[in-house]
Structure formats: C-alpha cells, structure tokens
C-alpha atoms as one frame of an Amber mdcrd trajectory, in Angstrom:
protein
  87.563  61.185  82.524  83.754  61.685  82.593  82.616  65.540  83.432  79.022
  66.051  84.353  77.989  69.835  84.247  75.902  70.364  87.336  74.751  73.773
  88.814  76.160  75.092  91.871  75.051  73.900  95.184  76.673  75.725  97.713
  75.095  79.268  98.386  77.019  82.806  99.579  74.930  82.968 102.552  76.473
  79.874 103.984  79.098  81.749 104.919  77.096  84.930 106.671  78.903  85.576
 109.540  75.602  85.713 112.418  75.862  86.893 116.168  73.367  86.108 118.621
  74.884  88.273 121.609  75.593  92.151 121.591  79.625  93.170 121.562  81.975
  94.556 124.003  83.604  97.044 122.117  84.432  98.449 118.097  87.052  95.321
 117.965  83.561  93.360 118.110  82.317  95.290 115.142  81.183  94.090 111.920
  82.372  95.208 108.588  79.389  96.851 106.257  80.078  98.881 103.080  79.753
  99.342  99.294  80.988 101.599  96.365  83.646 103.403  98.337  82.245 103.296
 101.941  83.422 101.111 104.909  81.652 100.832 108.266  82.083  99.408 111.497
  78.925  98.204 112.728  78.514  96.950 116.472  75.551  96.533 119.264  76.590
  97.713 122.609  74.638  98.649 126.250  72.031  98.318 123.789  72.737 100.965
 121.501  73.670 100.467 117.873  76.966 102.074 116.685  79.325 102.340 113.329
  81.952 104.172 112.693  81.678 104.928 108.645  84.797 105.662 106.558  84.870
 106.987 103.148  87.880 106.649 100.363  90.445 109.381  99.926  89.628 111.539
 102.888  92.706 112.749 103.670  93.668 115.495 106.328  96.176 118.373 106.003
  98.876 116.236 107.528  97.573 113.184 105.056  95.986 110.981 107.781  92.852
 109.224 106.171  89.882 110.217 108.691  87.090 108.439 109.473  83.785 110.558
 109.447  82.908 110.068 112.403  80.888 107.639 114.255  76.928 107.290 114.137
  74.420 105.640 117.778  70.954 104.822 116.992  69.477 104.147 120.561  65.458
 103.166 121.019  62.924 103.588 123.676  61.533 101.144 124.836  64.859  99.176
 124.147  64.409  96.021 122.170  67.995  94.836 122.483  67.738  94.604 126.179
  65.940  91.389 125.794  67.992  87.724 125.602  66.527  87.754 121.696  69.347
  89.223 119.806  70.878  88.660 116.446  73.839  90.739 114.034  73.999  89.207
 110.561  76.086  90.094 107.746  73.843  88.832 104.534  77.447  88.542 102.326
  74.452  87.841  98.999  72.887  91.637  99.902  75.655  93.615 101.134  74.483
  94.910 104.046  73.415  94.434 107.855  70.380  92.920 109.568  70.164  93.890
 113.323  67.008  92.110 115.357  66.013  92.304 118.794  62.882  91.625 120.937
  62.715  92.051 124.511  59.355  90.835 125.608  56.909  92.466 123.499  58.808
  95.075 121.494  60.941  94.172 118.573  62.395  95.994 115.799  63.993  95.167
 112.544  67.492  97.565 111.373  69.302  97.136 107.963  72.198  98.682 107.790
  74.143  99.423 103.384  75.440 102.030 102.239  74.573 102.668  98.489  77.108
 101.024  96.062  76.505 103.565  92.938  75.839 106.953  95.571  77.873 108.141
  98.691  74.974 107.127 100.974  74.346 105.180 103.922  71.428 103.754 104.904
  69.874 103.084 108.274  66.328 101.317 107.717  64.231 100.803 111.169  61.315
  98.995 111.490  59.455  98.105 114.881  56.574  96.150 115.822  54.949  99.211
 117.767  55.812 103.038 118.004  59.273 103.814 119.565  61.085 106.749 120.505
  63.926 106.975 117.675  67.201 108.831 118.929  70.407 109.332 116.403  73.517
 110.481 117.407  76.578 111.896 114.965  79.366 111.742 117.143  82.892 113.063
 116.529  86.463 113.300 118.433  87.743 116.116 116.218  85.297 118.525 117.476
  88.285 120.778 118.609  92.004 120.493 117.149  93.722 117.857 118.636  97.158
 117.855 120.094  99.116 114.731 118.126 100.850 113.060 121.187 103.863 110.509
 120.868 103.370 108.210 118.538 100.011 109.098 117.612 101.244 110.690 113.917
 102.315 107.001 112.910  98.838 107.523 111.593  99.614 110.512 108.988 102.825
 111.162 106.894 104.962 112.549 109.469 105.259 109.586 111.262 107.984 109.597
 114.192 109.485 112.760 112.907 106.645 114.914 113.764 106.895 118.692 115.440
 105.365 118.761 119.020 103.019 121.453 118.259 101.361 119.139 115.458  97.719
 118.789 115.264  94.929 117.080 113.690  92.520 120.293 112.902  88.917 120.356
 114.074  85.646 119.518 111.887  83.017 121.922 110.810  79.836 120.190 112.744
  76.764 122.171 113.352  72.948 121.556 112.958  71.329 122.908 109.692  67.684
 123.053 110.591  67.086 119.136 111.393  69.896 118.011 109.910  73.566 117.636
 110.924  76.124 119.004 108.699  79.747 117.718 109.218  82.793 118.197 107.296
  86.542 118.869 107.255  88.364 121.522 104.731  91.861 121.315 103.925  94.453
 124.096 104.450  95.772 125.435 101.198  98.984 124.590 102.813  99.454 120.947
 103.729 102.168 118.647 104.071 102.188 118.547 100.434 104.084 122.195 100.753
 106.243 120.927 103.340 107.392 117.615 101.594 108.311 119.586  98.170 109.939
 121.984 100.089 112.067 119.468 101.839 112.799 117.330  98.828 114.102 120.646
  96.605 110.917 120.554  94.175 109.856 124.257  94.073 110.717 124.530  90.696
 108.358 121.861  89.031 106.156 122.234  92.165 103.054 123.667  89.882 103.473
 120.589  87.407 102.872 118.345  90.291  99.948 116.874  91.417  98.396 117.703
  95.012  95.023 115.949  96.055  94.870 117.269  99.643  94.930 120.784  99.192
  91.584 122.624 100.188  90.241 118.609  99.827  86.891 118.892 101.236  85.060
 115.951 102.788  81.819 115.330 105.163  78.280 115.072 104.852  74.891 115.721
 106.555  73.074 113.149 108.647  68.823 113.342 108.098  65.850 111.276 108.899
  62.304 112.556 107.464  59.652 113.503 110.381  62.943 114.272 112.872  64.360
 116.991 114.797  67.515 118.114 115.990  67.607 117.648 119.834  70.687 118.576
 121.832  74.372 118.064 122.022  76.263 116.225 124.521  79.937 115.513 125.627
  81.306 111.985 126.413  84.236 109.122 126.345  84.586 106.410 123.894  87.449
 103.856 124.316  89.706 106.825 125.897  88.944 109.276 123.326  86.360 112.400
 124.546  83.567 113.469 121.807  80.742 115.908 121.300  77.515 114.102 120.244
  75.043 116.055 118.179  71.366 114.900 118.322  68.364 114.101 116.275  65.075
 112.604 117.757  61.895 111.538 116.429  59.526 114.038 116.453  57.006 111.428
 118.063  56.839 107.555 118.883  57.433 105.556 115.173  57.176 102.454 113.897
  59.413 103.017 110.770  62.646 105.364 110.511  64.866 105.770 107.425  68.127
 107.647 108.632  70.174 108.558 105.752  74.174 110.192 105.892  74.748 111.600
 102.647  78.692 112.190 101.814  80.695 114.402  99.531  83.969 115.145  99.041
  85.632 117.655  96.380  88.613 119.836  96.259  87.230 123.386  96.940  88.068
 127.054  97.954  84.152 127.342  98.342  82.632 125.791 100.816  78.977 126.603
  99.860  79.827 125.162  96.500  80.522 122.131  98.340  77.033 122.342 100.317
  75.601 122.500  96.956  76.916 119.492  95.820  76.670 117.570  98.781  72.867
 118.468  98.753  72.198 117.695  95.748  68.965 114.987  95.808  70.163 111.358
  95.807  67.964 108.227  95.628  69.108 104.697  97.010  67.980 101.948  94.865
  68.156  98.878  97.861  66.667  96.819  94.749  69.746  97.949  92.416  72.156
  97.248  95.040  70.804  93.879  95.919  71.523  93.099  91.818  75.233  94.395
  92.264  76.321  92.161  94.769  74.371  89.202  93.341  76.395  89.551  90.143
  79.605  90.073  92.569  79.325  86.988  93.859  78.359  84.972  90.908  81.803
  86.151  88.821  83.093  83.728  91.102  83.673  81.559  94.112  85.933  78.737
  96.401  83.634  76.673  98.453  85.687  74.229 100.427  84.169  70.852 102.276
  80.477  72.765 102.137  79.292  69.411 103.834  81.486  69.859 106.906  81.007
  73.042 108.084  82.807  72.363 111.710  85.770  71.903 109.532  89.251  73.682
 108.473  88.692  73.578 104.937  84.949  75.389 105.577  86.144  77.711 107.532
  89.043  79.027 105.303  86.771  79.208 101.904  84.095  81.230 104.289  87.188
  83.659 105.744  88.032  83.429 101.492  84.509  84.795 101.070  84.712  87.188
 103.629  87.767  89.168 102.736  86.418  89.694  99.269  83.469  91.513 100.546
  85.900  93.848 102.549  87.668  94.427  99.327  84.038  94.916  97.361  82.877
  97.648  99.556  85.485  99.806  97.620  85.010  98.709  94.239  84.921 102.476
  93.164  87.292 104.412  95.305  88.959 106.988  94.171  92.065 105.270  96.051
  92.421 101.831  96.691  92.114  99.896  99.344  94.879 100.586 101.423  96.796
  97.293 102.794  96.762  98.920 106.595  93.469  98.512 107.376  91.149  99.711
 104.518  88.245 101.472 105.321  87.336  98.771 108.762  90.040  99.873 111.220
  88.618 100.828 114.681  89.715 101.984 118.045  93.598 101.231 118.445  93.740
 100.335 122.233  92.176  97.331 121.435  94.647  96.191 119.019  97.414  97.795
 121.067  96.580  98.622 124.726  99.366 100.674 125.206  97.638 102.954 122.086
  95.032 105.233 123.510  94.521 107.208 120.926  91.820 108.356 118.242  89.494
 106.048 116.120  91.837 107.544 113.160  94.699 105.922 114.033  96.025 103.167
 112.033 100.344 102.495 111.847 102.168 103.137 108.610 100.126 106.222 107.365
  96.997 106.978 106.333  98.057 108.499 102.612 100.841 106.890 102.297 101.236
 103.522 100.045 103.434 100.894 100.782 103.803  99.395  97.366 105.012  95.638
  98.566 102.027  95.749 100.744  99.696  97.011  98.302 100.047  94.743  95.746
  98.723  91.875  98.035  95.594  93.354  98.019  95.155  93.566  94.036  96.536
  90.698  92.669  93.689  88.015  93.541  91.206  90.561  91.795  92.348  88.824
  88.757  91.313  84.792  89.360  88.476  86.076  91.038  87.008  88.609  88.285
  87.371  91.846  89.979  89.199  93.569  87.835  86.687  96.219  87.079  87.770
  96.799  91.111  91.336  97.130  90.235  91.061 100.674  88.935  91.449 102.971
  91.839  95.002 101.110  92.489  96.116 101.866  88.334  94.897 105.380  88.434
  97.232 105.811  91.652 100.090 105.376  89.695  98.426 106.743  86.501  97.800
 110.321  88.338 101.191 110.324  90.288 103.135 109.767  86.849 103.983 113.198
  85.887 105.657 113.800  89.245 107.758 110.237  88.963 108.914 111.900  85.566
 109.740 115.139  87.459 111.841 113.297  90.318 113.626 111.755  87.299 114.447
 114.972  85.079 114.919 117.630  88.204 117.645 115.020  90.185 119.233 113.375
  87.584 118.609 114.914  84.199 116.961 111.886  82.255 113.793 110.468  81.729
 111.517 107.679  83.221 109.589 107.493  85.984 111.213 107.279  89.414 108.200
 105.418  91.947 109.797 104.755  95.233 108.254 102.164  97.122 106.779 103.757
 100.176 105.112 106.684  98.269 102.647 109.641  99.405  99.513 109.937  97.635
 101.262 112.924  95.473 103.907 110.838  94.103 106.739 111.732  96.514 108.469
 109.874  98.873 107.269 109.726 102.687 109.162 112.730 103.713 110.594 110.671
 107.063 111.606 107.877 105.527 113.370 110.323 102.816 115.051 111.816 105.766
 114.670 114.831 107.649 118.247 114.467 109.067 120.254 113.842 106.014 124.197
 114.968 104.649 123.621 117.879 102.690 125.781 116.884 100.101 123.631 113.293
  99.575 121.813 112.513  96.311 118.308 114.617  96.562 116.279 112.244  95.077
 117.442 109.479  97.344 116.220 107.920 100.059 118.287 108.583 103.088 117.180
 104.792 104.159 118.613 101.840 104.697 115.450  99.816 104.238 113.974 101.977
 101.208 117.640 103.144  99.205 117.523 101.829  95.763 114.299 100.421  96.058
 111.769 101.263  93.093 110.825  98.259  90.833 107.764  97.634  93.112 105.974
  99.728  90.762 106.502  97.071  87.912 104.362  94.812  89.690 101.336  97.299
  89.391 102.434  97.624  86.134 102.433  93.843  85.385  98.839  94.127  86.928
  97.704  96.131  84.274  99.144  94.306  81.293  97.395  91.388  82.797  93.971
  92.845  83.367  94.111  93.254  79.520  95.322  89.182  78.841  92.078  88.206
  81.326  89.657  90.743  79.846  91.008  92.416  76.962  90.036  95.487  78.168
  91.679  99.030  76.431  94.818  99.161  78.615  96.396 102.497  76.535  95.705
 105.317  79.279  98.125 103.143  81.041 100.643 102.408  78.207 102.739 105.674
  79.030 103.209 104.625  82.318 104.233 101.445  81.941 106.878 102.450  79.201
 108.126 105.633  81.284 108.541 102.934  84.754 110.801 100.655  82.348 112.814
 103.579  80.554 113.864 104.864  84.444 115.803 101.762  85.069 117.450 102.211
  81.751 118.314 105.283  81.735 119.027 105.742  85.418 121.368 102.459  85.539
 123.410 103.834  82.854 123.306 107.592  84.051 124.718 105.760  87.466 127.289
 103.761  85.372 128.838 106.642  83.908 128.683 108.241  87.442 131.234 105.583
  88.035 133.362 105.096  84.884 133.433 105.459  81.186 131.468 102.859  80.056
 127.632 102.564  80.451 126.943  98.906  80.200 129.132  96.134  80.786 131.160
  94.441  79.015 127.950  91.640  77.532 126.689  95.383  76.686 123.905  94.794
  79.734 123.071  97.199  82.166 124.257  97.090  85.598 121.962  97.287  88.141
 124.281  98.336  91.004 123.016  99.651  93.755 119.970  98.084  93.579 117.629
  96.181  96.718 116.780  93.096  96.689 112.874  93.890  98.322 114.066  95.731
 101.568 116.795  92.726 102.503 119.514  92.131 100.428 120.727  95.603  99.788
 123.430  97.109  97.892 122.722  94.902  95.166 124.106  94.109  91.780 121.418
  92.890  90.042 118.936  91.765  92.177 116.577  88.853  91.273 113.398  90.720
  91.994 114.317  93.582  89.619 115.871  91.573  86.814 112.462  89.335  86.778
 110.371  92.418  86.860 112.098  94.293  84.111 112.178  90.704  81.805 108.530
  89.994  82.604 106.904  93.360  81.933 109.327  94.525  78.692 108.619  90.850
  77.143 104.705  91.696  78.149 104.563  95.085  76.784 106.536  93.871  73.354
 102.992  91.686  72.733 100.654  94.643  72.765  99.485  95.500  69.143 100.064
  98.962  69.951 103.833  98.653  70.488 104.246  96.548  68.116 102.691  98.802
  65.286 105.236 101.571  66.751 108.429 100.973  64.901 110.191 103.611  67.441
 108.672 102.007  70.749 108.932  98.841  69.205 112.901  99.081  68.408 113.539
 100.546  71.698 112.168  97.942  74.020 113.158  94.959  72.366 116.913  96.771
  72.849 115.924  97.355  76.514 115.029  93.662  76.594 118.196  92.510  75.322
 120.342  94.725  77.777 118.751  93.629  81.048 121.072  91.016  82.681 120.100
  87.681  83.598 118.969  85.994  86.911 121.957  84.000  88.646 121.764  81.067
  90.745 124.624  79.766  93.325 125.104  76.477  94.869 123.964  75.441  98.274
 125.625  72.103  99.688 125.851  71.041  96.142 121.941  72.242  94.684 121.558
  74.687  92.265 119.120  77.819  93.820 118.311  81.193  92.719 120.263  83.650
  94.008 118.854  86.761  95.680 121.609  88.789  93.648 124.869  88.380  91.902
 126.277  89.892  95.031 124.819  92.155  97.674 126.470  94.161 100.813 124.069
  93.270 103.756 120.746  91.506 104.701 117.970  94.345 106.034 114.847  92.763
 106.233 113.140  89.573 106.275 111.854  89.404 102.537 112.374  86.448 100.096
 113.206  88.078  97.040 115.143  84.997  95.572 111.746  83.389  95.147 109.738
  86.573  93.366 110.718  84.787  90.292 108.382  81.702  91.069 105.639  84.820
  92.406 104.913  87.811  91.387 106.836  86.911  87.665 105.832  83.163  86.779
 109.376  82.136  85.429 109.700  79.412  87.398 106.392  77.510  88.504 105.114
  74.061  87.490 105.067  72.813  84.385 107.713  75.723  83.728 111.655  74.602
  82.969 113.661  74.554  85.818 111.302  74.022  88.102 114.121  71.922  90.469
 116.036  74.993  90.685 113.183  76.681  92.817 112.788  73.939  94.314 115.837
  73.791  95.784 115.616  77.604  96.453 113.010  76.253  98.612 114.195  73.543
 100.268 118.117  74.875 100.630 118.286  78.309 101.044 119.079  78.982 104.850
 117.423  82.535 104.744 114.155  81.236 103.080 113.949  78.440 105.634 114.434
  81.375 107.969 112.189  83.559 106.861 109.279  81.459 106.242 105.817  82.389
 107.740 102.151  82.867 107.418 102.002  86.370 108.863 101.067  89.306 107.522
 102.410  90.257 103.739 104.395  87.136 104.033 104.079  85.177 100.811 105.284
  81.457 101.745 101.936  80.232 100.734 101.578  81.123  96.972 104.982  80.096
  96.998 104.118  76.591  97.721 100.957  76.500  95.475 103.502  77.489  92.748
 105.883  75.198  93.062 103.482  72.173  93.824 104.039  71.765  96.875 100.898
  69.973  98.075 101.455  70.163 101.826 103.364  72.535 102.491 101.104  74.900
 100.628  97.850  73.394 102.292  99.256  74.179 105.816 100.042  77.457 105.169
  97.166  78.346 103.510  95.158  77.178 106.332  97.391  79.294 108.848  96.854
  82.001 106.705  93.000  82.062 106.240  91.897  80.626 109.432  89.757  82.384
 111.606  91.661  85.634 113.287  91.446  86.292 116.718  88.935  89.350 116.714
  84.971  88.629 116.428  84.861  89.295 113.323  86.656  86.355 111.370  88.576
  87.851 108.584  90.234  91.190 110.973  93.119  89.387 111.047  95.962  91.183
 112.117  98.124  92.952 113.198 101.096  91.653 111.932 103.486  93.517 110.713
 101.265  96.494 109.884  97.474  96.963 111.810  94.378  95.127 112.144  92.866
  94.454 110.019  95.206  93.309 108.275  94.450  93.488 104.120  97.630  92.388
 103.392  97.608  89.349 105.390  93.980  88.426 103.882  95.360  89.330 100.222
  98.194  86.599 100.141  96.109  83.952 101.586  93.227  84.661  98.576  96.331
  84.126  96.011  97.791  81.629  97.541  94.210  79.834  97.766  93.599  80.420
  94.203  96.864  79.620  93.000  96.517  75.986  94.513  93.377  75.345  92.382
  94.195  76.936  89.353  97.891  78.254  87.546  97.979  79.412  83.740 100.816
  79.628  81.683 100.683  81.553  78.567  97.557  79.303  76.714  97.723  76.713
  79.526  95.406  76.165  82.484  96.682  74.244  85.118  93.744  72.613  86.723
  94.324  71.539  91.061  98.272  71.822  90.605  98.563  72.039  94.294  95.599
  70.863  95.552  95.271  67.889  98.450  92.309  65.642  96.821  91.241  64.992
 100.099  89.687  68.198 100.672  86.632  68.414  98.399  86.358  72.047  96.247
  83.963  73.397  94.266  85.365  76.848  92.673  85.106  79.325  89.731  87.889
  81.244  88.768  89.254  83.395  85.829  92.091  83.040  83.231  93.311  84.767
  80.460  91.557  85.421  77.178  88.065  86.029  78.714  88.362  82.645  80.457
  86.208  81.239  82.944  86.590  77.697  85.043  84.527  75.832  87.094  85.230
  72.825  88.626  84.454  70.379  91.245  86.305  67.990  93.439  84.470  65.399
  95.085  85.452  62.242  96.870  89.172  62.429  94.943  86.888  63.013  91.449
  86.523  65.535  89.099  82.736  65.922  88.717  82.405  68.615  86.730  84.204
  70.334  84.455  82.557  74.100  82.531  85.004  76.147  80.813  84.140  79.331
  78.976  84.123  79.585  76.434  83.927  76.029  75.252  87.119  76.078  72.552
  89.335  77.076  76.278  88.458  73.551  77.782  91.329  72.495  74.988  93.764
  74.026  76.738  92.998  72.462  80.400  95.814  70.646  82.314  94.705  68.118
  85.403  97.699  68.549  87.194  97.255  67.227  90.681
C-alpha cells in the first residue's frame, strides 16, 4: 500500500453552525463558553439574550444555578432589519452577532475568557447608539419549590412542602451590578449525614456547599446604572437591573466578572471577585486553535448535504460543549452541562425556573457520567479529564468512612448515584426505610448493590497515563482503596452468611451484586467481574506497584481471587452471561456486553470474539434493549465487535442532527436536553469505528464502511498520534507519531 502524507484540507469552520433569522425562544439558543463557563446565547424581539452558567455553583439544597441571565438591547435597533446573522466561529470560541437594518449596523462578539472567570460582550456599530444592559434574575426573592420542581436539586420527589430555593444578593454598586448567592452553613449536606447516621466522622468529611459563595458584578466603562424593572420570561417572573450608556456609542465592552469561594466573609469575597482581570481575546483565540488541532473526524467534507457531513459536524460540535469546561472544578455533568435552558420547552407541562434540569443538579450519576469522559481519550482531551478524577479524588476519604463506620473494614464504598460530598442521594438512599436495614445501603431496587461504576473512572485514569504518561500517583490511593472495598466487603458479606469467606476455588463471591441497574441480586455479575480483572491487571503494570513488594503481593492475590466471567447457551450459541445467576431484571441496561465496552476483553482481533458475537446476535434482552437514545451504548458496541452496518446506522441515529436549533441539544432522553450523555456515546462509538488499540496494537478502520470517505486524527497509547485518510475506498495517507508507532498499525477493515 502506497501512503502519501498530505496536510489537512478540511477546516473547523466548516462546521460553524450560522443563523440568518432571530429565535423564538432559549430552546433556539446557541451554546458559547470556555474555561468553566457555559452560555446560552439567543436573538429575540430584537434584543440579545444569554443565560451564563458557571461550574460548581451549587445552592443550599445542591441545585447547580445558573447566574442569571444577561439582554443587551440597542437604539436605533439594528436587528429589526431582514439583515441578520448568529454564528458560532467553533476555530475562536466564541459568538459573532450582525445586524443592519437600513443604515445602522453593529457588530457583537460574544467569549467568555478560557484562563479567567470572565465574559465578554464586545459591541461595535457603524454610528453612535444608545447601549442598554440588563442583569436579570428569577431568584430575586426565595422561591417556593412546587411539585416536581426539586427534581432539579438533591431532594428530588421526597422534598418538604415548605422547601425553597433562597434569594440572591443583587444590588447596584455605583455603576456596576453586584450579584451573588451565599450558602447557609447548614445545607443539605447536614441533613443527608444526619439521615445516613454519619455524625460521628461528620468533621472528616468533605462538604463543598457550605457557606459556597458564587456571583459576580456586571460593568461596562463610560456606563451608568439606570433603573430596575419587573417582568415574565417563559412563565418565570424576574427583576431586571439596568445599566445604560451614558451617551450614544459606537463601541461598548460589557464585561461580567465571576467568583466563587467558600466563605463566612462576604467582603472577603468582594475582594476577590474585584480583583483586576485582563482578557487576552488574542490568547484565547491560540487555545482553541491548539484544541482543535489535537484532533479531528471530518466525514464526506465534499458532500456537505450529506449524513456522513452532518454527523462529523454534530462530532465537532459536542466537543466544543465539552471544551467550554476544560477547567471546572466539577465536570461536566451528563444532564445538561452548563447549556440547559428554560424547561417548558423541553417539557410543556414544566413551567418552572431556568434552573431546572431532571436528575439533580449536584448529584452524579456515575453510568451517565462516564459517557461524557471516555472519548476525551482518542480525541486528546485528557488534560480536560481532570475535574471528573478529582471528583472522586476529593470524595475518597468519605467512601473510606462509609466503609469503616457501616461495616468495619476498609476500601472505598462509591455508590453510583452519588452527591457531590461523597454520599448517596439521600432519596434514593431512602427516607422511608426498615429501621433495622443495613445503614450504608441503598434502600433501592434500582441502586442496591450497585458500586463498581466507580472502576470505570478509575480505569479512566490508568488510561490517561498509557495515552500520555502523565504522573497518575495522586490518584493511585484511590484506585487501590475502590478495589480493596470489593474485597474486603465480599468477604465481610460472606462471613455474614457462613463460615467460610471465599468459595470453595478460594474466589470471592460477589453475591448480592447488580448487574448495571437490571439484573439484580446478582452472583457475580459480568460488569463487576470485568471491572475488577481489568483495573487490578492495569494497576499490577504501574512501576510504582510493582516496586511495592506489600501492594504488589496483595493485588496480584486480589487478582487471583476474583471469579471468572460465565457464558450460557442460547438455542445452541455460546453468549456471555449477564451473571452466574441473578433474581430479577430492573432496568434496561446491557451489562452482558460491558465486557466488549467499557473493559476491551472481547473486541476484534481479541479471542473469542464469536462469543460476543453471539451475545449480540442471540441474547433476547440485548435484541430488546437495543437503541440509539440517550446513554444507550449499542453503537460502540457494534464498532467493537466489527460490525460494519450495524454500527454505521447507529452511529448515524446517534449523531444526527437533534430536533432543537441548535444541532448537537439532543435530548431528552432518558435524562434532559441537552443531552451530554447521548452526545458522549455517539463520539466513542464514532471513534471506536475508525480506530481500536489493543495493548501495542492499533487497529486502523475496524468498523468502518469504505464508502463513506474520512479524514481523522486520533490518539492511542504511548504518546500516539494517527492520522489517516479514506478516499474513494483508499488509504491516502497514513502519519503516525511518532514514526517507530506506524509498526504497530493494523488495516483492519
């Protein structure tokens, strides 16, 4: 085969997403962000509006707020005229918002500052116009949670009918407008430790919301503040606070500088939050160049009308809504992110705040989660992965607490929907539960047993450092303490039952376990007994274990007592089975197939590959459960197993356009619009057609239809780098980096 090495000829903005009419509503809006900012950014009756949302601004009751929402209205109006254009410039980050209307025009950028909590509104007109901004905000009063509405915070359904959301601190401060929200010192923190019988350890634990302090002030040089104003949005009443230009201007820079900091003292918050910050548009136009060059899918570039354009561009676009929260302190979370808007338009019968999102705001639904993080790998971003590791990383101790207070060994006990201080959600614990029943249970039938979805996140890490090499030891204790819980606890539980600990192969016995949410009351459940085999064999490669004689004895003990995965027959074929034996089916998860994805034992070029096929092909509850929606992972299973069609229409189902404006809200799914999880799968399954490694070896197009010309770059292990391109059924070039890797490169397809 002859490779030419050719540069690249598609380009990022190919794929800006440009509107040449104003929208209806916030489900019309525009995602704009960077660093750890999210906005919603929209043209409506003329006026320009975003709401802006900021990373780990969680309320007393753990709902994450937005900040409020920002109008920028100009006199004369030049978005009353029929010359009107919205563009999201993907290779700049940010917003470009032009309208004329006969002789007046004007110019608006909209970023927000990827290395300072800023956001930027730059306006430039042809002639001098009267410049009006507007901070407006819903939460100017406390307000009265009504049914259903507290599916956005922790309580969920089992809320008390006094509950509120408390009110904001908004208020002008000479020409500016100050804004913030201050925490209680007693939150639903208190109340969840309280209910879960934590007192005692309740100091050792840690708690992000109390006094959590988060806002920011709104300015714009040669302005002044005006008036304020009451009014309806989508349902929901608000006070508008205004600034004006002090005369007629051509140019306006309106800046909304945030903070946010855990603080008894709120003027030592002021002082931070004032504190004077420069935004670098040069700087951040160099970030997101080098964001998009790590790498790229461009699919049938010379067909743009076409399926395969459209999904790469959709590809292209969900990656930017993960980018604008590179740095968060908390990731991105699968129910939304930072883009979500106002609910009656994803849910009529919804009227409620713009704050509202369903399944929590600080709350982290682990199987959801790690959808979003797992494509940061093939496509570079694993400098992005961070704020999901140090979620775990800062929740550890209290895992270790759950472990020692309930059951008197160690390891860390994660459950798998899990507050942003390491406990469980206290409704899906169970506010209505026997007294007598096992405190650090679930009281669920979904959720009991269910806690090796933290071994994924942990598998995440140990692969961040096989792509990158990167020093993965602040994260070596939690990997080793998520491992030790099911050894220990499995054995405490044996003994619970009889004399011996282990069975009589001297493996542990993983009974009661879950099978994902479905196949529960398991012995030995597929999903867990791949997760435990894949990360203990993972962590026994690290140098640093291995120089540990102690560490290094224990887990290669641990690795011999975990039992293996079974398979049964169906009509005569040989699948996996979901369990050795389970009690009832709960959900609609395939967990008989998590050893093809998230753990890589079975897969092409892999042994066994016909027993996963079969799985596939046999098993009535995988037929039955098969789908592109939502978290659903079909797709990468089918890239996986090399299933060239199968895997090509369900990627396309996954990552064609949604049915909001903007092309990549997809949603809602199981969960909310947007939907992150839904856009995560279809960016692995995507990559995983194209590219697979195993161990040294890198798969090249395993699942790909050659029909369909592609032009990517991806990542592998070892610092690894691939570009290729597809044309006309032919490989035309081939760049691997470094060179000595190209060795190692499988054409599969």
């Amino acid at each position: 085969m002859f490779w030419v090495v050719q540069s690249m000829a598609q380009n990022i903005s190919d794929y800006n997403i440009v509107w040449h009419s104003p929208s209806k509503n916030s489900s019309e809006s525009m995602p704009c962000g960077g660093g750890d900012i999210g906005m919603n950014v929209w043209v409506e009756n003329g006026d320009i509006l975003f709401y802006f949302s900021r990373s780990g601004t969680f309320d007393e009751n753990n709902t994450l707020l937005k900040l409020g929402r920002v109008r920028v209205r100009l006199t004369p109006n030049p978005f009353d005229g029929n010359d009107f254009s919205q563009e999201l410039k993907l290779e700049e980050g940010h917003i470009i918002i032009k309208g004329k209307n006969n002789t007046i025009s004007s110019d608006i950028r909209i970023w927000a500052d990827v290395f300072n909590p800023v956001i930027n509104v730059d306006i430039s007109n042809n002639q001098n116009l009267k410049v009006e901004v507007f901070y407006e905000n819903w939460r100017y009063q406390d307000r009265l949670l009504r049914k259903n509405e507290s599916n956005q915070n922790s309580y969920k359904w089992a809320a008390s009918k006094d509950l509120v959301t408390k009110k904001d601190e908004i208020q002008f401060e000479r020409d500016k407008i100050l804004f913030f929200h201050q925490n209680d010192k007693q939150t639903l923190f208190d109340v969840v430790v309280q209910q879960q019988g934590l007192e005692a350890v309740k100091s050792e634990m840690f708690n992000p919301i109390k006094n959590l302090t988060f806002g920011g002030v709104l300015e714009a040089k040669n302005f002044k503040a005006s008036d304020i104003s009451i009014g309806i949005y989508a349902d929901t009443d608000y006070k508008a606070w205004k600034l004006e230009s002090n005369k007629p201007t051509k140019n306006a820079q309106i800046k909304i500088k945030l903070h946010t900091e855990q603080t008894e003292n709120i003027d030592d918050w002021k002082s931070n939050l004032y504190k004077p910050i420069v935004s670098d548009l040069a700087k951040n136009k160099i970030w997101w160049k080098a964001f998009w060059d790590k790498s790229f899918i461009h699919v049938q570039s010379e067909k743009k009308e076409s399926k395969g354009f459209e999904i790469a561009r959709n590809y292209q676009l969900f990656r930017y809504m993960l980018g604008c929260n590179a740095y968060g302190k908390y990731p991105t979370k699968f129910n939304g992110g930072l883009f979500t808007y106002d609910p009656v338009h994803t849910d009529s019968t919804l009227n409620f705040t713009p704050d509202f999102r369903k399944w929590g705001g600080g709350t982290h639904t682990a199987q959801n989660q790690r959808l979003v993080y797992f494509s940061m790998l093939r496509s570079g971003d694993t400098d992005m992965m961070k704020p999901q590791f140090d979620f775990y990383n800062r929740i550890l101790t209290t895992a270790e607490l759950r472990s020692k207070t309930y059951w008197g060994h160690e390891g860390a006990c994660f459950t798998e929907q899990i507050e942003n201080f390491g406990l469980p959600n206290p409704s899906e614990y169970g506010w209505k539960r026997p007294e007598s029943y096992d405190k650090g249970m679930e009281y669920n039938a979904w959720l009991e047993y269910q806690w090796d979805t933290a071994l994924e996140f942990c598998f995440m890490i140990l692969e961040t450092e096989r792509y990158t090499d990167k020093d993965i030891s602040t994260y070596l204790p939690l990997i080793e303490s998520t491992l030790r819980f099911f050894d220990e606890h499995y054995q405490y539980l044996a003994k619970q039952r009889g004399r011996k600990a282990l069975d009589e192969q001297g493996k542990l016995v993983l009974y009661p376990g879950s099978a994902c949410e479905t196949y529960k009351m398991a012995y030995n459940a597929a999903s867990t007994v791949a997760a435990l085999q894949t990360v203990s064999s993972r962590l026994l490669e690290l140098p640093q274990i291995q120089s540990d004689t102690i560490k290094s004895k224990y887990f290669k003990e641990f690795l011999t007592r975990i039992p293996e995965i079974r398979t049964r027959e169906i009509d005569g074929h040989t699948t996996i089975s979901p369990a050795w034996l389970w009690e009832r089916v709960n959900n609609v998860e395939t967990p008989q197939l998590y050893p093809v994805f998230p753990w890589g034992i079975y897969g092409v070029g892999k042994p066994n590959l016909d027993i996963a096929l079969n799985t596939w092909k046999y098993d009535n509850d995988v037929i039955k459960f098969r789908s592109h929606v939502g978290w659903k992972q079909d797709a990468i299973w089918a890239a996986r197993l090399g299933l060239i069609n199968e895997a090509k229409e369900l990627v396309t189902n996954k990552l064609e356009s949604a049915n909001t404006r903007f092309p990549a809200f997809w949603g809602p799914g199981y969960d909310w619009t947007p939907d992150h999880n839904w856009g995560g799968s279809g960016m692995i399954a995507l990559q995983e057609m194209l590219l697979q490694t195993d161990e040294e070896r890198i798969l090249l197009l395993p699942t790909w239809d050659k029909s369909w010309d592609v032009h990517f770059k991806l990542h592998a292990p070892y610092n690894t780098t691939v570009e290729c391109k597809l044309e006309n059924g032919e490989i035309t070039l081939l760049k691997v980096t470094p060179e000595n890797r190209k060795k190692d490169v499988i054409e599969v397809f």
